[in-house]
gemmi code that builds the backbone of each chain (N, CA, C; Angstrom):
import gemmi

chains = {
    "A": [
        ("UNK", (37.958, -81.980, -20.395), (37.423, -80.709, -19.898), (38.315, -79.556, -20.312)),
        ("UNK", (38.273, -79.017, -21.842), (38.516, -77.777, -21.950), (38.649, -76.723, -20.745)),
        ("UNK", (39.920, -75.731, -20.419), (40.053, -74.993, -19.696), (40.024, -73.468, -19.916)),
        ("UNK", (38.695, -72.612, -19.436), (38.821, -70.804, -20.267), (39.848, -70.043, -19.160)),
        ("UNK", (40.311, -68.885, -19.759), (41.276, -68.068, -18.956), (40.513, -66.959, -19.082)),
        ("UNK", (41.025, -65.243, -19.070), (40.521, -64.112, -18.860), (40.319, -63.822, -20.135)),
        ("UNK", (40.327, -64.199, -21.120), (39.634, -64.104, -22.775), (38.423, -64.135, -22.924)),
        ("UNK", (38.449, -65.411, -22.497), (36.933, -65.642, -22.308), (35.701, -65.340, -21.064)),
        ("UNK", (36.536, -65.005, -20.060), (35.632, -64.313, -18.991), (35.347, -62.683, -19.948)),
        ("UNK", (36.294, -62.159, -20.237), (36.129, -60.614, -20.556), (35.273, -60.996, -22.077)),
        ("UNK", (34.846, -61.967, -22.433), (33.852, -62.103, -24.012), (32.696, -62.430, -23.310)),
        ("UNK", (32.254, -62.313, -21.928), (30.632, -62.600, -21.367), (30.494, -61.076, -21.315)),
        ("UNK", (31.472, -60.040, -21.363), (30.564, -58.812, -22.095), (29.487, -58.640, -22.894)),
        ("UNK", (28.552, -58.217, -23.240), (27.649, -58.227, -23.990), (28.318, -57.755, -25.208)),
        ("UNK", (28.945, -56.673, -25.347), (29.471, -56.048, -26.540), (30.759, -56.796, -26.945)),
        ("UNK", (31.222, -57.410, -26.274), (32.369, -58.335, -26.508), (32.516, -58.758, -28.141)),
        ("UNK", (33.554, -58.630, -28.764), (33.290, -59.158, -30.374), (33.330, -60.612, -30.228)),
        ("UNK", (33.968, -61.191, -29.245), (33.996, -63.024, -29.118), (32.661, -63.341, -28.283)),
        ("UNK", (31.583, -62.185, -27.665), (30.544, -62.868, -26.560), (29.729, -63.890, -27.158)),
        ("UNK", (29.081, -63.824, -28.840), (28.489, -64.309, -28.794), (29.706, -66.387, -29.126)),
        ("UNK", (30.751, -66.212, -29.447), (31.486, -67.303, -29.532), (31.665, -68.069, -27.825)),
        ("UNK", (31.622, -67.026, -26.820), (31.818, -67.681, -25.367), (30.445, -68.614, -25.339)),
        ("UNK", (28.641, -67.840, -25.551), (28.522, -68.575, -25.271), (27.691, -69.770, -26.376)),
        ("UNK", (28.073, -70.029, -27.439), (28.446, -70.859, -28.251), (28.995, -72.197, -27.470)),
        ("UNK", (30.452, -71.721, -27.001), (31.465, -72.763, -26.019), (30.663, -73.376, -24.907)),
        ("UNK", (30.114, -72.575, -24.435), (29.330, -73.687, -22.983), (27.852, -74.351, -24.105)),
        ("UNK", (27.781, -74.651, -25.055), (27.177, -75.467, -25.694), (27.611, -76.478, -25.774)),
        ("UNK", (28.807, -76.042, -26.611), (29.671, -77.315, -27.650), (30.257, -78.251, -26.406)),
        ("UNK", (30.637, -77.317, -25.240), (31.571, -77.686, -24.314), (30.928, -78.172, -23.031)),
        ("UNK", (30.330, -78.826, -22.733), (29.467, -79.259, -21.670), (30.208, -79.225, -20.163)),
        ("UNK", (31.885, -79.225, -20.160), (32.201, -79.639, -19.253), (33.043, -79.068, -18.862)),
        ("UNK", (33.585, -77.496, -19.282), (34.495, -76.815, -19.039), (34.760, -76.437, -17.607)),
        ("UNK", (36.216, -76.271, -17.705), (36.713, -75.908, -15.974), (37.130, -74.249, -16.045)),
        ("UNK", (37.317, -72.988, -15.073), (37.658, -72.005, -15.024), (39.547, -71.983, -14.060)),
        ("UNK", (40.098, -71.585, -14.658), (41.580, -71.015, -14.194), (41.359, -69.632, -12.947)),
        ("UNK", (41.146, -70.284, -12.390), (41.397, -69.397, -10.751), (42.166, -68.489, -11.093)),
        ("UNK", (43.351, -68.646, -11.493), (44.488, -67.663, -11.994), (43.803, -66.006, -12.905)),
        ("UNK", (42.722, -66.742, -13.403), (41.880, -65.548, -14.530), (41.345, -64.799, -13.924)),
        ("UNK", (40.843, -64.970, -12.934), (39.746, -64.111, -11.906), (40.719, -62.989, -11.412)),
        ("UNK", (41.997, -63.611, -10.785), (43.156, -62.758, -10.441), (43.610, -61.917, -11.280)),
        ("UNK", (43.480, -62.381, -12.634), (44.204, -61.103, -13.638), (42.944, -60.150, -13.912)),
        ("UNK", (41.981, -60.604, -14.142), (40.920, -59.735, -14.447), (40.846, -58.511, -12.871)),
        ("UNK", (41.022, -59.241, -12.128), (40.721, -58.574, -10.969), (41.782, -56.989, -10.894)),
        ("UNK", (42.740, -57.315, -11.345), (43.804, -56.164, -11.518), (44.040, -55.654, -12.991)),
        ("UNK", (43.312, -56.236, -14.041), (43.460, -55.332, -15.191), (42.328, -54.385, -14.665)),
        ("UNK", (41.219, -54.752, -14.017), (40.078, -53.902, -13.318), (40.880, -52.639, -12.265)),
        ("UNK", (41.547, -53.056, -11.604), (42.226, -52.386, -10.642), (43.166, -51.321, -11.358)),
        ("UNK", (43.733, -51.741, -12.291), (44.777, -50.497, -13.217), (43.703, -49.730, -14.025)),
        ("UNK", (42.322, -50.235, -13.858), (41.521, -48.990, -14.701), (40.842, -47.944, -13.630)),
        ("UNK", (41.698, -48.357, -12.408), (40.751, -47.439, -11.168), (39.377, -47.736, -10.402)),
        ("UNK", (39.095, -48.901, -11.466), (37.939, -49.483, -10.507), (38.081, -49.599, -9.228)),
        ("UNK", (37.124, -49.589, -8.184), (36.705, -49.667, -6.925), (36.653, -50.593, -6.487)),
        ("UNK", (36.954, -51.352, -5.376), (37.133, -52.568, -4.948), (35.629, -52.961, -5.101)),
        ("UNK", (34.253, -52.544, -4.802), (32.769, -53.051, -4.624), (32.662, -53.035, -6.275)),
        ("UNK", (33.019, -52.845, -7.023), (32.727, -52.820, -8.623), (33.580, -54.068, -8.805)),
        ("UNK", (34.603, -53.974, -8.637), (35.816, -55.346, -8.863), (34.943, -56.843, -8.321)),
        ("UNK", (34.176, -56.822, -6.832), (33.846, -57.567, -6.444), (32.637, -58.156, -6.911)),
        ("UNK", (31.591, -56.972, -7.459), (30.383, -57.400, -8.068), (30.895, -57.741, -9.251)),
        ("UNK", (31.930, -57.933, -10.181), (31.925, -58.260, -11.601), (32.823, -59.818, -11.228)),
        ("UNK", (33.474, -59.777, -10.156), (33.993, -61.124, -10.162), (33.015, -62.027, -9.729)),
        ("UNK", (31.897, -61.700, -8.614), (30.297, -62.581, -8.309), (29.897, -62.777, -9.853)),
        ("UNK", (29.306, -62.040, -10.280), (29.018, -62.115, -11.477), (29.429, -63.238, -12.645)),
        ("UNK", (30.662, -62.917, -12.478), (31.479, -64.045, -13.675), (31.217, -65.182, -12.868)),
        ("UNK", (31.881, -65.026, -11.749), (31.573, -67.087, -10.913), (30.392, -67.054, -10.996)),
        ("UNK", (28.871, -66.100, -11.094), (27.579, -66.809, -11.101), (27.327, -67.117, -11.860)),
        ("UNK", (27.587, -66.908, -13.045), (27.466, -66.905, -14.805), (28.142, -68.514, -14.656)),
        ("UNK", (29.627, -68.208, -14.094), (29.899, -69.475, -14.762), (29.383, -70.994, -13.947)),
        ("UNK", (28.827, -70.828, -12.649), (28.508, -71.576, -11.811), (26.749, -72.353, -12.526)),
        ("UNK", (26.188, -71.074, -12.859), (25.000, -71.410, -13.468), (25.390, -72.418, -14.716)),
        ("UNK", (26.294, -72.475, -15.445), (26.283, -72.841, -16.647), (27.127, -74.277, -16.555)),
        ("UNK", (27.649, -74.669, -15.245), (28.407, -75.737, -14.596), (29.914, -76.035, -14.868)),
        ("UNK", (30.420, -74.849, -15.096), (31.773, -74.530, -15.152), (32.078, -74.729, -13.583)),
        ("UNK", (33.932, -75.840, -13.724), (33.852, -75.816, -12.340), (35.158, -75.358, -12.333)),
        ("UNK", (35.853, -75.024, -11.106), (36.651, -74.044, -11.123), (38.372, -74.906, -10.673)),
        ("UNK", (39.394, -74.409, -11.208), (40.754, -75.207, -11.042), (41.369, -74.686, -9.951)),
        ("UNK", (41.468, -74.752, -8.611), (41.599, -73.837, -7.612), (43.349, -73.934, -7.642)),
        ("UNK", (43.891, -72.227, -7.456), (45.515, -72.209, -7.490), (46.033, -72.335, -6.285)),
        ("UNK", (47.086, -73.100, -6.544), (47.989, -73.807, -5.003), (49.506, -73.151, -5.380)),
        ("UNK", (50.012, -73.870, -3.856), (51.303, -73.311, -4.163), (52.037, -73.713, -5.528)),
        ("UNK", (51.903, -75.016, -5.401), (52.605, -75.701, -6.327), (52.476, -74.709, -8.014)),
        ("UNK", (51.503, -74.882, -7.934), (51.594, -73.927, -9.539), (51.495, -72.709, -9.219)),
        ("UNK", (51.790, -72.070, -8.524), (52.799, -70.825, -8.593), (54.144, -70.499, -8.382)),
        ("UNK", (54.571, -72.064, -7.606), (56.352, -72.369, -8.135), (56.600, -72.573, -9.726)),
        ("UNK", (54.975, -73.611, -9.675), (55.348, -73.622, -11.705), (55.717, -72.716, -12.618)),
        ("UNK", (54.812, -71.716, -12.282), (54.436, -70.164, -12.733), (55.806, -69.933, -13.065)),
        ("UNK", (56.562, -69.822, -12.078), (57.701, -68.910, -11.830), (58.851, -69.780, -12.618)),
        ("UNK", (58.850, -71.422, -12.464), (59.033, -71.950, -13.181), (59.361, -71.589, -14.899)),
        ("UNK", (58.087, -71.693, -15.300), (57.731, -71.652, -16.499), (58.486, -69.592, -17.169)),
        ("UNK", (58.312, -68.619, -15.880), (58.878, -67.202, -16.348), (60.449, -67.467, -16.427)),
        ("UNK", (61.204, -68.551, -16.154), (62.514, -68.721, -16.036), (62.902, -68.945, -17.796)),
        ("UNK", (61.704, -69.783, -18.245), (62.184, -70.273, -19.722), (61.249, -69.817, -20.753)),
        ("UNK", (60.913, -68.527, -20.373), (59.739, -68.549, -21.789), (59.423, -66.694, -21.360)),
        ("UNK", (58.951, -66.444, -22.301), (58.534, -64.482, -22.191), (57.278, -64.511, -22.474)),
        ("UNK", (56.867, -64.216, -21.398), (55.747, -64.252, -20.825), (55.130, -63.267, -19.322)),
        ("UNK", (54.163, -62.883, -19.368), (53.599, -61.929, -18.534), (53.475, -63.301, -17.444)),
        ("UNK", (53.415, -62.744, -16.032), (53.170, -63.169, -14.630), (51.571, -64.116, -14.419)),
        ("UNK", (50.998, -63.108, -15.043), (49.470, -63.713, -14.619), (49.474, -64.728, -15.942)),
        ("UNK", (49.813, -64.543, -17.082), (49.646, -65.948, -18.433), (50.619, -66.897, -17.537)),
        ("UNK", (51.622, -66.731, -17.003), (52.163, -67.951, -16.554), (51.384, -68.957, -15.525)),
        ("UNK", (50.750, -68.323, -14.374), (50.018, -68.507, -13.526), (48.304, -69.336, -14.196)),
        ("UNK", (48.403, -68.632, -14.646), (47.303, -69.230, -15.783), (47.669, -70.505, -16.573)),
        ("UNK", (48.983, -70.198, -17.051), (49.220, -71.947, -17.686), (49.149, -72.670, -16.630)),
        ("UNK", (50.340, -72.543, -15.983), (50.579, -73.528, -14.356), (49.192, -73.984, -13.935)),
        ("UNK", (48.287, -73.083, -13.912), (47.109, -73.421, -13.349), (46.184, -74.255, -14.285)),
        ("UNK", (45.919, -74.127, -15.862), (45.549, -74.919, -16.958), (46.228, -76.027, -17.102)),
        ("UNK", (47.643, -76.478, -16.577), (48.092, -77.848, -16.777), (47.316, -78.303, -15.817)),
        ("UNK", (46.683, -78.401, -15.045), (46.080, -79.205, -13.691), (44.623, -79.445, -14.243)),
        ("UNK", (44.438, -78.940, -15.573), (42.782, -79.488, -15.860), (43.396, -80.838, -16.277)),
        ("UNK", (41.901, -82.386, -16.543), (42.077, -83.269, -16.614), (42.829, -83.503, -17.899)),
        ("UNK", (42.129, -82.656, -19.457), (42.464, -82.999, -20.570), (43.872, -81.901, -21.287)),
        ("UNK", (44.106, -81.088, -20.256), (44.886, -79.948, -20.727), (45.024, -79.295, -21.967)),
        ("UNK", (43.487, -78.776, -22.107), (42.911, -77.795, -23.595), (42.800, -77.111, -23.107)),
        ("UNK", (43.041, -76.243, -23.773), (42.507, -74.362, -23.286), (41.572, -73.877, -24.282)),
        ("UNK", (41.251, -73.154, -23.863), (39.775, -72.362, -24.827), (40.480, -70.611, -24.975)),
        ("UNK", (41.114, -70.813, -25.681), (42.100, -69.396, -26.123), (42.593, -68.893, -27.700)),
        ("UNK", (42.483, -67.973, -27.825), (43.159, -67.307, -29.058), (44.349, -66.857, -28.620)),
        ("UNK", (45.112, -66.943, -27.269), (46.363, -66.392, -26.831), (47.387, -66.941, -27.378)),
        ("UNK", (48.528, -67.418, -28.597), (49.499, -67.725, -28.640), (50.755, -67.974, -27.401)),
        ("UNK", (50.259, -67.031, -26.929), (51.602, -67.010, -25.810), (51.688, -68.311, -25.030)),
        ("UNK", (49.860, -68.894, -25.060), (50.066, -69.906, -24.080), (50.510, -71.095, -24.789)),
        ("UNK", (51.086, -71.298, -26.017), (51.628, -72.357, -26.996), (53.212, -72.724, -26.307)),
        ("UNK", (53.747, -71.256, -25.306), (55.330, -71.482, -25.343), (55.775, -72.961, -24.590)),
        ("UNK", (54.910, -73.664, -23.693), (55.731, -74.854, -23.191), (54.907, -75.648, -23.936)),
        ("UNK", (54.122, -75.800, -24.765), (53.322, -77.100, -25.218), (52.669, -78.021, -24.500)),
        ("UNK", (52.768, -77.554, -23.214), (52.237, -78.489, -22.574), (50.569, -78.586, -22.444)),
        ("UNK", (50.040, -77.309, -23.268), (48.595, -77.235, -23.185), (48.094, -76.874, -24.652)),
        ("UNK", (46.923, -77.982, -25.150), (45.989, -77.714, -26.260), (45.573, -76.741, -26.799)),
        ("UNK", (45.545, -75.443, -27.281), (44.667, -74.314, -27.536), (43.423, -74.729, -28.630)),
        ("UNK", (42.138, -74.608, -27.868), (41.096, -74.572, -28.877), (40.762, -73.484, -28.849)),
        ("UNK", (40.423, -72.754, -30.364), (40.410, -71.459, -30.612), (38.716, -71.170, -30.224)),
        ("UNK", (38.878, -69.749, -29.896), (37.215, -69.452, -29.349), (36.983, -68.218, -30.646)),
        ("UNK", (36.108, -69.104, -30.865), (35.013, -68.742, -32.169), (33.737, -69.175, -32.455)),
    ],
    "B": [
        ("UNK", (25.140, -48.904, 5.549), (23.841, -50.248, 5.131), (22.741, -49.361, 5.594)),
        ("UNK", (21.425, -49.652, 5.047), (20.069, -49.123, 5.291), (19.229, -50.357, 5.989)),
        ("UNK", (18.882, -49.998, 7.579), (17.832, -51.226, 7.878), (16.649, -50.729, 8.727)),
        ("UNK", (16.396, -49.797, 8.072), (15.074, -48.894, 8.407), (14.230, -50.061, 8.245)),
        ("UNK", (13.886, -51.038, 7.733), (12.864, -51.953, 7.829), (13.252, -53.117, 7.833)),
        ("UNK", (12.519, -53.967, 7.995), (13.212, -55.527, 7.730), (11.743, -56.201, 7.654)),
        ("UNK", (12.165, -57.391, 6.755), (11.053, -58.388, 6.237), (11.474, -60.233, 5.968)),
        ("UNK", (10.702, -60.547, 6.335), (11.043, -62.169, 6.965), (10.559, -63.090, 5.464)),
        ("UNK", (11.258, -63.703, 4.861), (11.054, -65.038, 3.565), (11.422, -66.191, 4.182)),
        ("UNK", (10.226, -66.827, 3.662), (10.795, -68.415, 4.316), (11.253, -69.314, 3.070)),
        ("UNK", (12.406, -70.100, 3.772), (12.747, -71.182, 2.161), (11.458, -71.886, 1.780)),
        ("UNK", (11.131, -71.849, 0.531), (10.350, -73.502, 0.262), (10.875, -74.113, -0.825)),
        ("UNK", (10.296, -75.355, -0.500), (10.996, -76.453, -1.309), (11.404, -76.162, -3.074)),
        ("UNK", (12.732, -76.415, -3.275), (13.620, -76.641, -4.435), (14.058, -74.534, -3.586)),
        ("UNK", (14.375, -74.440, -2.195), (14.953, -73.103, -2.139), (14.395, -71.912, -2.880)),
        ("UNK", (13.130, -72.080, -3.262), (12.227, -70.808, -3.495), (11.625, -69.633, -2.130)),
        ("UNK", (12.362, -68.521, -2.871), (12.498, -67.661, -2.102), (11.122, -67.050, -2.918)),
        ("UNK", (10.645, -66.103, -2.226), (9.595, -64.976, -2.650), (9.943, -63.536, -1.801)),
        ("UNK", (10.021, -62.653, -3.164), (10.543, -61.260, -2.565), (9.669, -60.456, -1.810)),
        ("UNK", (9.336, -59.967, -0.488), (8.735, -59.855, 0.315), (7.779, -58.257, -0.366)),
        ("UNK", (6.642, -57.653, -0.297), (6.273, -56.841, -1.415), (6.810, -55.724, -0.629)),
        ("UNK", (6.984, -55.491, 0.818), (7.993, -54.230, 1.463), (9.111, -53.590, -0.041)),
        ("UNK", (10.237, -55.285, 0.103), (11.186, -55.137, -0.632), (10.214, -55.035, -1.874)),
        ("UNK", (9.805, -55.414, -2.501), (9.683, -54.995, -3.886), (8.972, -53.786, -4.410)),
        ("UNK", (8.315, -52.876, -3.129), (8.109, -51.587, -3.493), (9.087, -50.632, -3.127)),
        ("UNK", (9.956, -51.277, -2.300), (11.022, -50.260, -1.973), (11.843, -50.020, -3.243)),
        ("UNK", (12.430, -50.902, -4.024), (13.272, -50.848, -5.029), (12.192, -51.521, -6.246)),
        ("UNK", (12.339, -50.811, -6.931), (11.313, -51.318, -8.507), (11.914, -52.738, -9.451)),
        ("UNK", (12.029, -54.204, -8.731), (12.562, -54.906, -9.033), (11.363, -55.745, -10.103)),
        ("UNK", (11.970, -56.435, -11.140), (11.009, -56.966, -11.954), (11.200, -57.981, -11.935)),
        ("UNK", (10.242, -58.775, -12.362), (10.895, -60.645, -12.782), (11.530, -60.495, -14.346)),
        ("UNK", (12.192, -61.722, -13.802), (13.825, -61.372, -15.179), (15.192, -60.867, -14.477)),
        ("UNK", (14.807, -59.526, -13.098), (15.968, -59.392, -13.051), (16.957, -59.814, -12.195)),
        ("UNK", (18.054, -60.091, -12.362), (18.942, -60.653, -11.436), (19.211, -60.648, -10.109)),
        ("UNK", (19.287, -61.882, -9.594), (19.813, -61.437, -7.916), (21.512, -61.846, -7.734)),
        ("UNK", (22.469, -61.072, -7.431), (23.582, -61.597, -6.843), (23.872, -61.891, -5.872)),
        ("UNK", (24.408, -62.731, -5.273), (24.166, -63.170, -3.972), (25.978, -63.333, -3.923)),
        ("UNK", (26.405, -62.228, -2.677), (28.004, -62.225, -1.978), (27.957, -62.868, -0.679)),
        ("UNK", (28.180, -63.741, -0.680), (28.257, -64.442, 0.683), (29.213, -63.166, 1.464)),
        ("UNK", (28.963, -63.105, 3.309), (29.366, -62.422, 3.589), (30.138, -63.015, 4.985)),
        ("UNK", (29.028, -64.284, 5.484), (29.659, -64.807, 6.554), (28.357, -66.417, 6.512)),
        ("UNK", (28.506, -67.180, 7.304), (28.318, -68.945, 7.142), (26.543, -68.278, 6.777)),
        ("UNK", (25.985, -67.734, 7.436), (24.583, -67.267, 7.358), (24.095, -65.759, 7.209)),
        ("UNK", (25.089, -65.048, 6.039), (24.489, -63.781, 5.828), (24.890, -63.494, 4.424)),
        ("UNK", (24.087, -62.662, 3.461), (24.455, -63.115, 2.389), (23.960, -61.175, 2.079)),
        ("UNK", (25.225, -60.845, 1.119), (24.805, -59.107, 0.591), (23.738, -59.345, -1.414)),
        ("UNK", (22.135, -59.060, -1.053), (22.015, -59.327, -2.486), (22.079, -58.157, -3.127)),
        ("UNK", (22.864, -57.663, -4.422), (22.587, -57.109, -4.932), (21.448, -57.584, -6.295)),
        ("UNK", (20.589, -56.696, -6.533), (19.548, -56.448, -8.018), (20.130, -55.812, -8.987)),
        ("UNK", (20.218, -56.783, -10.351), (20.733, -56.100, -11.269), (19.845, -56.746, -12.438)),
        ("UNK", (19.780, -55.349, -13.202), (18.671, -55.599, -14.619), (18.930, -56.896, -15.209)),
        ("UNK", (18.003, -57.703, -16.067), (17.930, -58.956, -16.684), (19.192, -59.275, -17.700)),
        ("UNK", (19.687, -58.375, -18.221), (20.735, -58.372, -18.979), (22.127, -58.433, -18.135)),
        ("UNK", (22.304, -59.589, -17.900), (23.230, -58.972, -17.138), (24.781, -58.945, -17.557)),
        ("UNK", (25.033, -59.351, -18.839), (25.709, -59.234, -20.176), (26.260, -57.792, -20.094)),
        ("UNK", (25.282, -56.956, -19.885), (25.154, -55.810, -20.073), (25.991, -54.811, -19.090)),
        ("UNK", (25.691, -55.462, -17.738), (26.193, -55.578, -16.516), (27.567, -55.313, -16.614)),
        ("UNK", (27.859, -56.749, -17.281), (29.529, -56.967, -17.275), (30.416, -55.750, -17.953)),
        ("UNK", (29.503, -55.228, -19.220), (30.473, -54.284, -20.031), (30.186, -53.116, -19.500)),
        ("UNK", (29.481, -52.427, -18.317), (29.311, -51.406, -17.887), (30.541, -51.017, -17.118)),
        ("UNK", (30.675, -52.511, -16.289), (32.300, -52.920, -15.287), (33.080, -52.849, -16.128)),
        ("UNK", (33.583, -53.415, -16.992), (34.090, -53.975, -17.948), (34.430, -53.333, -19.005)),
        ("UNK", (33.647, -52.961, -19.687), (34.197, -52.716, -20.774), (35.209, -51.823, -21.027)),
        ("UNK", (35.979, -51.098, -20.457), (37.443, -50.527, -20.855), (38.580, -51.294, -20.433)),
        ("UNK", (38.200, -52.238, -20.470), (39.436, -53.500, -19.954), (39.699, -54.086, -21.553)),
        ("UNK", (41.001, -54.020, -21.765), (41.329, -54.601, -22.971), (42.358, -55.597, -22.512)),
        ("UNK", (42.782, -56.436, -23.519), (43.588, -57.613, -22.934), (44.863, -57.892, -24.325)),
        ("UNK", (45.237, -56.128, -24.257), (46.363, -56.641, -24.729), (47.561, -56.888, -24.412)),
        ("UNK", (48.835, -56.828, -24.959), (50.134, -57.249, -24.016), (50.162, -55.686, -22.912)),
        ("UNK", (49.875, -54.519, -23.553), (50.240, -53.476, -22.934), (49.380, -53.883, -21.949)),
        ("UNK", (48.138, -53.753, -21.845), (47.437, -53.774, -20.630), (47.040, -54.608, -19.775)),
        ("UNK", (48.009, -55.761, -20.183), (48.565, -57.056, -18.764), (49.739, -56.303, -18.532)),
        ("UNK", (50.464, -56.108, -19.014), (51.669, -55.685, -18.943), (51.291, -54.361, -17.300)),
        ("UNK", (50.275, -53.284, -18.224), (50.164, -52.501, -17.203), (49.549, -53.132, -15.328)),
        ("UNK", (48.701, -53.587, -15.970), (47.967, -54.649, -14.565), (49.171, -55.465, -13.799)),
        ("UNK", (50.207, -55.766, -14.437), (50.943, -56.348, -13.770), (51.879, -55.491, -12.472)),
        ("UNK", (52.086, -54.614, -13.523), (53.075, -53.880, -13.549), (52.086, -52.973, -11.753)),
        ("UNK", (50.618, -52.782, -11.786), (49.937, -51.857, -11.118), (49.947, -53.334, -9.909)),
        ("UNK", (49.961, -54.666, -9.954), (49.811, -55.864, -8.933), (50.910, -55.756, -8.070)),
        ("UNK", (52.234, -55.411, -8.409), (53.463, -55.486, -7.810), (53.344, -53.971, -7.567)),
        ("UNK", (52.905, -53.439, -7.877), (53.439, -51.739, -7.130), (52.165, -51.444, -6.095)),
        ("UNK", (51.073, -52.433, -5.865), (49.970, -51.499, -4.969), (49.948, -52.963, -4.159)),
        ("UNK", (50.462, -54.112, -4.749), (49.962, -55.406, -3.870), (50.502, -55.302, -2.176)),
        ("UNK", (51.251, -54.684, -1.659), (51.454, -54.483, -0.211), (50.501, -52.756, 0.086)),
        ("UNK", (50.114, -52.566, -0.607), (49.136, -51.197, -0.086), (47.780, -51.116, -0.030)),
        ("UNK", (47.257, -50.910, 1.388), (46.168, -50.747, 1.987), (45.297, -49.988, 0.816)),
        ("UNK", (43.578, -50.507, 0.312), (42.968, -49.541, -0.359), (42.156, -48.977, 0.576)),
        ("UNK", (42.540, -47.379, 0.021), (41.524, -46.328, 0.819), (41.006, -45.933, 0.532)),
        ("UNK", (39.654, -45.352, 1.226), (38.668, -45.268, 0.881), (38.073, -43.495, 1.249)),
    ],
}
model = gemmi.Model(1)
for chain_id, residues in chains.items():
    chain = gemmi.Chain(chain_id)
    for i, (resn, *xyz) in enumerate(residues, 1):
        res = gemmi.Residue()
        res.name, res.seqid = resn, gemmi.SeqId(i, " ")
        for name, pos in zip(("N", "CA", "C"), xyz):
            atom = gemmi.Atom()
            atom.name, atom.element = name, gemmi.Element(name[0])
            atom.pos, atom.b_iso = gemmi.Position(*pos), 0.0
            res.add_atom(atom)
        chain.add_residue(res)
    model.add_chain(chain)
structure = gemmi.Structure()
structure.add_model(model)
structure.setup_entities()
């Protein structure tokens, strides 16, 4: 079970240059899981653009209905991988929410990611399949 | 909230709802277009209607969100400086 992060939530844009590659992926990919962690970053790259909390909330329904319809199931974040998180910011340069996001992508079954992010290559501990 | 009227749907089987024609002359809703459904509490649910595209939807929200290092960087940077502050309204 391939795992998507906020790359691929922000390519179910319509105008997105990767949208029509996202949904390509829930073809190829029958069984993908979502990073809890993504919803959180999206939720505050939304928030640093001034969005409104009822705009923030209808686009995060949105993405979980999109992805719920399409049987994406979701990697729910615990403590534990946000000790990882913090973990993982001790040995590697890296933004807060990509860490949280790995921590949270090691807990899928097959530990692939569905990313063009390099950054998430720094512990190896997760697959990158490129979204195209 | 507006509850100048109210109108009663009953479930039927496979959870088919039918939009009551009150509601569907009140707001000019079409088939195709979306219902969102925000849970609000065990038995109340906020729907919003949004056009069939709802692709479209997303980049209306969306689309000035870029995802580069600067603007995680900034989001981060905006998570730790507002995450203990009340939003007002």
């Amino acid at each position: 079970m391939p795992v998507i992060e906020s790359e691929f939530l922000l390519a179910l844009r319509a105008t997105d240059p990767k949208h029509k590659a996202a949904l390509d992926a829930f073809r190829r990919f029958p069984d993908i899981e979502v990073c809890s962690a993504a919803f959180l970053e999206i939720a505050w790259l939304l928030r640093s653009k001034g969005k409104r909390p009822g705009e923030i909330s209808l686009a995060l329904s949105l993405l979980r209905g999109e992805l719920e319809t399409q049987g994406v199931e979701e990697i729910p974040l615990t403590a534990s991988q946000i000790a990882r998180a913090h973990d993982i910011l001790t040995r590697h340069a890296m933004t807060f929410f990509d860490a949280l996001i790995l921590a949270n992508a090691e807990e899928s079954s097959d530990k692939r990611m569905i990313s063009n992010d390099a950054s998430f290559d720094a512990t190896h501990t997760v697959q990158r399949v490129m979204l195209k | 909230m507006c509850a100048q009227f109210m109108s009663i749907s009953r479930i039927r089987p496979r959870y088919v709802v039918t939009l009551p024609r009150s509601v569907r002359k009140r707001r000019k809703v079409k088939v195709g277009d979306n219902l969102v459904w925000l849970p609000l509490s065990e038995n109340e649910f906020l729907t919003v209607v949004l056009p069939s595209d709802r692709y479209k939807v997303l980049d209306d929200i969306m689309g000035d969100v870029q995802l580069t290092p600067e603007a995680k960087l900034a989001a981060e940077e905006s998570y730790f400086a507002k995450a203990d502050k009340k939003v007002t309204h």
